[in-house]
N, C-alpha and C positions, 0 to 999 in steps of 0.2 A: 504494500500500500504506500501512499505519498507519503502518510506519516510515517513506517518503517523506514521507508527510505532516507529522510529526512534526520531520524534522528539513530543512521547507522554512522560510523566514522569510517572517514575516506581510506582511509586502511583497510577495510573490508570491504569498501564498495567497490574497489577495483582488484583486479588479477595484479600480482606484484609486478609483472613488465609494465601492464599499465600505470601503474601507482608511482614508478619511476619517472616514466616519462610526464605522469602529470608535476610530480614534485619539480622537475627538471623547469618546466614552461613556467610553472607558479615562480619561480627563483628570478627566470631573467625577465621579469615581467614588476618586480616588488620596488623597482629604484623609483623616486617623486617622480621625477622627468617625466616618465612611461604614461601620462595620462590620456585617457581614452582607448589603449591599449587592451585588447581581446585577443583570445584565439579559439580555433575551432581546430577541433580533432575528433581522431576516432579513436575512442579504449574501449578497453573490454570490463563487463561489468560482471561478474557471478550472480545468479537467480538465486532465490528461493528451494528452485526443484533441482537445484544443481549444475544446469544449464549454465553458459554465457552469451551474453547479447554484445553485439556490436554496437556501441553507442557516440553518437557522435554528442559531442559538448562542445557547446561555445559558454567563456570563464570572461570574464570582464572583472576590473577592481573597481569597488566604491571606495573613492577614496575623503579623505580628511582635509580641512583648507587648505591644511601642507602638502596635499598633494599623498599623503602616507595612505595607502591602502590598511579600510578598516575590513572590511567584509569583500568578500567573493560572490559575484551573481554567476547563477550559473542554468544555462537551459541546454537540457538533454532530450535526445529522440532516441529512438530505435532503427539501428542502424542495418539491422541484422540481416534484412532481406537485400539490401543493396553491396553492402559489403561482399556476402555470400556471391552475386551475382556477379561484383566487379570480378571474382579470384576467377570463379568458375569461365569469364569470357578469358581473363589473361593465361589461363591454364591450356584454354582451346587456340587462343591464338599462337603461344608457344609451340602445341601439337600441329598446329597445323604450317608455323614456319617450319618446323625438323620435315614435315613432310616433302613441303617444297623445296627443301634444301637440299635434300639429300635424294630427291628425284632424279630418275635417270633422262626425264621427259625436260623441255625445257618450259619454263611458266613466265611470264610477264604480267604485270598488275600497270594498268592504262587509269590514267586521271581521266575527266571528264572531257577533255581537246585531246584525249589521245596522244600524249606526255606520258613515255614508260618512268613510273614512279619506284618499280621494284622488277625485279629480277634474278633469278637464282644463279646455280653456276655452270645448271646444263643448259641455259638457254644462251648462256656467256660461250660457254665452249664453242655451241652450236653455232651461235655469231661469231666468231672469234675477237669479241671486242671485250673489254676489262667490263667490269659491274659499274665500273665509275662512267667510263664512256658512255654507255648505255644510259645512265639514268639523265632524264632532263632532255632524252632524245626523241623526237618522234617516234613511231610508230610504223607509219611508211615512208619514215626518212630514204631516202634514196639507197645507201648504202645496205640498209636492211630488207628493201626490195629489189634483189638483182636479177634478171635476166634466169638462166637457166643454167649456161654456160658461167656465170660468176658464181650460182649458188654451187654447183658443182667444183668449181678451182679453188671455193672458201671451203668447200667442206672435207676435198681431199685431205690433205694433211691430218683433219680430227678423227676423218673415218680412217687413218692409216695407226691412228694409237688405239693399243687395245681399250676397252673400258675396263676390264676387269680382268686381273691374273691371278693362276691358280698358285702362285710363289710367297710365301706368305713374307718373305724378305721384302716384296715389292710394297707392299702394302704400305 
């Protein structure tokens, strides 16, 4: 309840990693100068049933004519569902760079004018241009749309190294 919560101490209302980093904010945050000074984070809070919630707080000082903070305001939500949701996409986006990176296929990611934005390193082989050259280049830049006879004399050389050897030295 609002009241339980109210009158638990900030030592148990957060997980110890949290409790540091709140102490850590409250510290450089306590000099007169700092007035109007807030912040917002995300800690973690322990439940009732055992659980932890993501909780994001924003901490503000009320302070003294001097400027000296007397009290701490402080408004918290439940963060839990967005949090969860942030990891969960950076977890897929991770899985899904190893994918394209380590594809044998080549992949390009186009901006909206069709500006390659991204590029792995089989589509780099396959062009034989560096990742850096590539990136900020068109799409149907000329040199990536060649003829038949150029796509053939660019891709000799790459089709002439193996992709894969059974020598585990080569590796």
């Amino acid at each position: 309840t609002v009241e339980q919560a109210l009158a638990e101490p900030i030592e148990e209302s957060l997980t110890a990693e949290s409790l540091a980093r709140a102490v850590d904010v409250m510290s450089r945050h306590r000099d007169p100068g700092d007035v109007g000074s807030s912040h917002t984070g995300i800690f973690d809070q322990p439940c009732a049933d055992g659980s932890v919630k993501h909780v994001e707080i924003t901490t503000s000082y009320v302070r003294n004519d001097d400027g000296r903070p007397v009290e701490v305001l402080g408004v918290s939500r439940d963060a839990t569902a967005r949090v969860e949701a942030e990891r969960a996409l950076e977890r897929r986006e991770r899985e899904l760079r190893t994918i394209l990176q380590t594809a044998i296929d080549g992949f390009v990611s186009l901006d909206g004018m069709g500006v390659l934005t991204d590029v792995n390193e089989a589509y780099c082989a396959l062009t034989g241009y560096a990742r850096e050259e590539l990136l900020g280049m068109h799409g149907s830049a000329p040199d990536l749309v060649d003829d038949a006879d150029a796509i053939a004399a660019r891709l000799a050389p790459i089709q002439a190294r193996p992709l894969y050897t059974s020598d585990a030295s080569d590796a």
